[in-house]
Every structure is written in C-alpha cells, then in structure tokens.
C-alpha positions as CSV (number, residue, x, y, z in Angstrom):
1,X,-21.1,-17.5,-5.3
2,X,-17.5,-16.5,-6.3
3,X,-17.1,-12.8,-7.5
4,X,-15.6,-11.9,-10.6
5,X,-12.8,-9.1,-10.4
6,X,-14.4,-7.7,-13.7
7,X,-17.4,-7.7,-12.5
8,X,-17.0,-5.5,-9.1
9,X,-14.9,-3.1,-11.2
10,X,-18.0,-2.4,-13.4
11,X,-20.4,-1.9,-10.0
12,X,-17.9,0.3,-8.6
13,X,-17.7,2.3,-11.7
14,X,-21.9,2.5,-12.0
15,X,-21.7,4.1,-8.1
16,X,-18.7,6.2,-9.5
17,X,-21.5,7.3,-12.6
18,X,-24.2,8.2,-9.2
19,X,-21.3,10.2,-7.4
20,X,-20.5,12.2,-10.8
21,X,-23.5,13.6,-10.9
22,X,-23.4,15.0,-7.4
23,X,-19.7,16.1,-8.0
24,X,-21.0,18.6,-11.2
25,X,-23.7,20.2,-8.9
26,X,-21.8,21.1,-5.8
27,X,-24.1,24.1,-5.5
28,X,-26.9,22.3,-4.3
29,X,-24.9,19.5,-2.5
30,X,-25.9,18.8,0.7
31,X,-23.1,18.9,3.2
32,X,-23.6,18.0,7.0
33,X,-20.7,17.6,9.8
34,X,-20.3,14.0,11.7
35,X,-18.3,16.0,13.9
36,X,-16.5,19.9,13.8
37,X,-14.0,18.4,11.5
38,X,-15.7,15.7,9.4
39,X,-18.5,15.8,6.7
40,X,-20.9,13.4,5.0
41,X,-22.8,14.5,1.9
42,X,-25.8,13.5,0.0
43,X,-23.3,11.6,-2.3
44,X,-21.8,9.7,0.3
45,X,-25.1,8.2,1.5
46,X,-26.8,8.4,-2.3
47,X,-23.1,6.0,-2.9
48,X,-23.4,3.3,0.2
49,X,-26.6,2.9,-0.6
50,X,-26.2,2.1,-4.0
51,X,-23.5,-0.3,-2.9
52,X,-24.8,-2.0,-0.1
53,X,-28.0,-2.6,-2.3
54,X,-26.3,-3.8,-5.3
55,X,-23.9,-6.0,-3.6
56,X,-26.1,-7.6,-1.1
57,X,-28.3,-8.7,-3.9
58,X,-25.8,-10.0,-5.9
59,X,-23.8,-11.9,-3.2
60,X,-26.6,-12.5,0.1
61,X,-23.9,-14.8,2.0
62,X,-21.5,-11.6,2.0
63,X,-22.4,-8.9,4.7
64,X,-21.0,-5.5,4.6
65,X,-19.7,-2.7,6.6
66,X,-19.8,0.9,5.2
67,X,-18.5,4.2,6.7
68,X,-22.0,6.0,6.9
69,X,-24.1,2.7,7.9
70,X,-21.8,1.1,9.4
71,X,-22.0,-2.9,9.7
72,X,-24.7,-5.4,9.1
73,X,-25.3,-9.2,8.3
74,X,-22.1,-11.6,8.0
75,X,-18.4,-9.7,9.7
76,X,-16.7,-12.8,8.8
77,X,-16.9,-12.5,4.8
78,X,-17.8,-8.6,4.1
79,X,-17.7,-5.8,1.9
80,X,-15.6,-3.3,3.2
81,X,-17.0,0.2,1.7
82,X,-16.0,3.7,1.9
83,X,-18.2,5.4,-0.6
84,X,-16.6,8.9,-0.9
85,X,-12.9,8.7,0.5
86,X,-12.1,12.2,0.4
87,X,-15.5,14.2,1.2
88,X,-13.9,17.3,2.1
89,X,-12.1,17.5,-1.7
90,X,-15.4,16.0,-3.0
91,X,-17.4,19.3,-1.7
92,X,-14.5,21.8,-2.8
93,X,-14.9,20.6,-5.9
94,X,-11.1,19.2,-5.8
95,X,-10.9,15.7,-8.5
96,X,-8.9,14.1,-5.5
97,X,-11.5,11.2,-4.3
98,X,-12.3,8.1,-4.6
99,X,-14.7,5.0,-4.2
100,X,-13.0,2.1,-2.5
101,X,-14.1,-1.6,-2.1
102,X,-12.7,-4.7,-0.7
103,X,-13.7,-7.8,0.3
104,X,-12.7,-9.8,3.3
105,X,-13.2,-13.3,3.8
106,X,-12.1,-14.5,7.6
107,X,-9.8,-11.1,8.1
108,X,-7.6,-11.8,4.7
109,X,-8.1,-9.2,1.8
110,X,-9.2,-11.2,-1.2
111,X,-10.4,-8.0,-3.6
112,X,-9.8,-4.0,-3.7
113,X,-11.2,-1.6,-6.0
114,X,-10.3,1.8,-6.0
115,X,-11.9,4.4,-8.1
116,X,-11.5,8.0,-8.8
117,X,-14.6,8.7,-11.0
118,X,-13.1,12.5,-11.3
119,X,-10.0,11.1,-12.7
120,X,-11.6,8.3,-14.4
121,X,-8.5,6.0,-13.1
122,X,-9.6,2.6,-11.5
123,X,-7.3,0.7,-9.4
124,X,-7.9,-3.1,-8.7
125,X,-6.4,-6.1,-7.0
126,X,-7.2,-10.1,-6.5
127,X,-4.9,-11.6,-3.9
128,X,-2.1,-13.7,-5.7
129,X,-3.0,-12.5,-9.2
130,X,-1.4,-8.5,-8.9
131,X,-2.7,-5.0,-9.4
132,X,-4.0,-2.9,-12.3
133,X,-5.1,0.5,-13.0
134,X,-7.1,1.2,-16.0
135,X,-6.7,-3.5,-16.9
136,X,-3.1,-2.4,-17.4
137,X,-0.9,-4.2,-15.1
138,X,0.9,-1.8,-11.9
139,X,3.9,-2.1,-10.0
140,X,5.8,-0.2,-7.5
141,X,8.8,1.9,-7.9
142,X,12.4,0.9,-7.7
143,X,13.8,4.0,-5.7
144,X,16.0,3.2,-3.4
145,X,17.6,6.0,-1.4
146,X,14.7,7.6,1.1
147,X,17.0,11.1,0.2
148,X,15.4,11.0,-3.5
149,X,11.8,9.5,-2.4
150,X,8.4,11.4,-2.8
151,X,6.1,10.7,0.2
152,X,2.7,11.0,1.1
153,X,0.8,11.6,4.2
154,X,-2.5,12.1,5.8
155,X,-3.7,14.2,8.9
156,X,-6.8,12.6,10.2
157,X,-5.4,12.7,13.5
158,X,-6.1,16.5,13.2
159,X,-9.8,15.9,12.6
160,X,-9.8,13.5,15.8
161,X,-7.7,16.5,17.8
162,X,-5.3,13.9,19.0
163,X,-2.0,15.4,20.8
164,X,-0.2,12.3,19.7
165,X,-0.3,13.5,16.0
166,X,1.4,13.4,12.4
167,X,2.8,17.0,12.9
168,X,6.4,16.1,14.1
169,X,6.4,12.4,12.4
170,X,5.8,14.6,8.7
171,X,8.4,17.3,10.2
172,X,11.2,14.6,11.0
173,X,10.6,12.7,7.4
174,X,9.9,15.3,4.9
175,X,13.5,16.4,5.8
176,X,15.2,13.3,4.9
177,X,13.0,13.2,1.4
178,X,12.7,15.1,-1.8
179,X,9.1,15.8,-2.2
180,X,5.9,15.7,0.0
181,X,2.7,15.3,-0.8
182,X,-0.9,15.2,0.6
183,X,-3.7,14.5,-1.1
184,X,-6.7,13.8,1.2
185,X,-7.8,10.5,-0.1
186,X,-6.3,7.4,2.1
187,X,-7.4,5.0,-0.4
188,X,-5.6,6.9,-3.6
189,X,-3.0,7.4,-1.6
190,X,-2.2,3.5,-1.3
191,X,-3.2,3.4,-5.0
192,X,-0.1,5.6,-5.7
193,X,2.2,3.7,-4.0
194,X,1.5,0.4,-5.9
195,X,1.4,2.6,-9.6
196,X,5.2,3.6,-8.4
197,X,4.0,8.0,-8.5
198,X,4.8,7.8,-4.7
199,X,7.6,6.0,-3.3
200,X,5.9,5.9,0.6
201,X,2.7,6.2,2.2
202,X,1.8,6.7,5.4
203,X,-0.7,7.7,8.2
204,X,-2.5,7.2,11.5
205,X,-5.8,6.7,13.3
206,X,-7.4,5.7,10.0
207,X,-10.6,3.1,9.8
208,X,-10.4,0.0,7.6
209,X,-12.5,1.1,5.4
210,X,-10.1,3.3,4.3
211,X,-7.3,1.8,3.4
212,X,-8.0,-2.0,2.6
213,X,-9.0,-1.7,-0.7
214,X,-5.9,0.4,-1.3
215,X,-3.7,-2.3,1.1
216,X,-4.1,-5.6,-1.2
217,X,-3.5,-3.0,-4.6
218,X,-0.4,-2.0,-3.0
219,X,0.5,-5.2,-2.0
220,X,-0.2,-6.9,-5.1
221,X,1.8,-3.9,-6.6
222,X,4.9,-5.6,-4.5
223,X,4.9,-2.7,-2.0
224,X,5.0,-3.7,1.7
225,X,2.2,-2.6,4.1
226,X,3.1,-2.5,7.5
227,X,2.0,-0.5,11.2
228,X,5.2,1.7,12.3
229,X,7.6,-0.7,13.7
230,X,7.4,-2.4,10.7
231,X,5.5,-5.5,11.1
232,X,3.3,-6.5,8.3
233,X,-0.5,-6.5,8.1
234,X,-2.9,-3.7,7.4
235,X,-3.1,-1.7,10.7
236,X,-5.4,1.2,9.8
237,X,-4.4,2.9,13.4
238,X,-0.8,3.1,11.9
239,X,-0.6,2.4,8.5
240,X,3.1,2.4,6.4
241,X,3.0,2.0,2.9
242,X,6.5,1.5,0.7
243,X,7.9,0.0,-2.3
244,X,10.1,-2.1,0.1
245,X,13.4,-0.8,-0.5
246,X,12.8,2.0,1.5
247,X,11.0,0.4,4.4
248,X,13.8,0.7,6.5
249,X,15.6,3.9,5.3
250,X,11.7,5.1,7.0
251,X,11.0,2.8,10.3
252,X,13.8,5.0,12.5
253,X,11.7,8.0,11.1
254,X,8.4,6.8,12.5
C-alpha cells in the first residue's frame, strides 16, 4: 500500500516518545560496546524494535534493514533505520541525536524522516515534493564563497581506527572556512545542510543507514549530495553534502 508522508512522521515521532523516556533516566541506561569505540543502548534496541514492528505491520510488502538487527524480508523495497544516530551523545546526556528513516524502493530514496526527539525538530522529505522541518518548508543556503562557509564533519573513521582518516581532510578545509563544527549525529548533520545552519557536510566510512534519510532531505532542500570527487549519489563510504554553490570551492579540498 502507498505510505503517507504524514503518516511516517507521526510513527517516527511515537519511537522518538519511547527514546525520551530512556534519554531522562540515563542513570539506569544500559550501555554496552559493539566494539572499543562504539555503543548500543537499551534505547537503541527498545527503538528498532518499536520500528521494525510497527512498520512491518503496517506495510508487509516492505522489508527493513536496521543498524542493531540488521536486514530481513524484502532488500529491494526497505526501511532503512537507524534508531539512535548519535548513541554516544544519547548516553552523555548531550540533545544532539536523532531517529532517522527512509524508505527505498529498487536503490532510489523515495522518503526520509529525521527526528531529534531532544530537540523536538523533525525533518522530512518525499522525492519530487521538497523538504520540511517542523511542516514548514526548508531550503539550503545561498553562501557562496567556501572563505565565509560553516562546515560540518564527522569522525567515524576514528571509531574504525582507519589510517586513511578525516584528520588531515578537516585540517586542510577548516582553514579555507570560517566555522567548524561537529556534532556527532550523521543524520542531523545532513538535516542542517538542507535547513541552510551549515553550508557543507561531509564524512567517511559511514553505513546507509545513516545518512539516507538525511540524503533525500538535503536533496529535496536543493543541496547536492555527492562521494568526494564529486559525482552524485549517496555514497555512505564518502559522503559530501553542499548547498551547491560551494561544491567546487570544496572538491580540491577532499
């Protein structure tokens, strides 16, 4: 059956409601390691579950592939979950998180929801029909010169102790810029791009689940999304998000 926009805003904002209540008890959160430098929490799971339950029921010809369950059913029309983007600031206590879900249909992006329950800002996309945070419609900034730009980045490559990291990619570009910024949620990250509070975006050795969600919203924002040399698509391994003026004041840089 076809799936209402307005209708996978409101299930992403009931799992937001589950991850809340988590979020004002940190004391008592459970917090386990995937690996020395990644978590999962009982929200995470309590989250996916919630999701992969709800949405599975409400649309069976859909399958789904999660972060912490990882994929099941149909891969060629799926739900693309990440239930807590941002864990570590979820378990700090940081408001810097989010809830993000897309849905693919034969590898094209045809919905994104992004939500910071913390916040209470709620991003969303439908491809060819643009982006909104908050039902009020979102668009990219005009900046122009990559000298006055704020940028964002991300270090996962850190967590994966890569040697081919971010560290002299973010030393090289946050020269040429004004302000730099991380914020530890991929997803949000994107979201900022298409609401025009970031001028750039970008980051490596990310999942899709991560960033497609965010993708279409910037996207449908008018931002370009592109890997490193610039060709477009969403390339979680090398993601570059832009308001597309600067897009090639930043490819040298990459």
């Amino acid at each position: 059956m076809p799936v209402s926009l307005t209708d996978l805003e409101t299930i992403v904002r009931n799992a937001g409601a589950i991850a809340l209540n988590y979020f004002k008890d940190l004391k008592h959160l459970q917090v386990t390691q995937k690996n020395p430098r990644d978590y999962v929490t009982a929200a995470d799971v309590a989250v996916e579950a919630f999701l992969q339950e709800t949405l599975t029921r409400a649309y069976p010809e859909y399958g789904f592939w999660g972060e912490e369950s990882g994929q099941s059913n149909n891969q060629n029309a799926r739900w693309i979950v990440d239930p807590i983007d941002g864990t570590h600031s979820f378990s700090k206590g940081q408001y810097f998180w989010s809830i993000s879900v897309a849905l693919e249909i034969d590898q094209s992006l045809i919905l994104g929801v992004v939500y910071a329950p913390a916040l209470d800002d709620l991003y969303s996309a439908e491809r060819g029909k643009g982006a909104s945070k908050n039902n009020a419609p979102i668009a990219v900034s005009t900046e122009d010169s990559l000298g006055n730009a704020m940028i964002s980045t991300g270090f996962a490559c850190l967590r994966s102790y890569l040697e081919h990291n971010n560290l002299e990619r973010f030393a090289r570009i946050a020269q040429q810029t004004t302000g730099q910024r991380r914020f530890g949620s991929a997803a949000l990250d994107l979201c900022l791009v298409a609401d025009g509070q970031v001028d750039a975006f970008w980051e490596q050795e990310l999942n899709l689940y991560d960033v497609a969600a965010g993708a279409l919203i910037a996207m449908e924002a008018g931002g370009s999304v592109t890997d490193f040399q610039g060709n477009p698509g969403v390339f979680p391994k090398q993601i570059l998000a832009t308001n597309g003026k600067i897009l090639g004041q930043l490819l040298p840089l990459m």
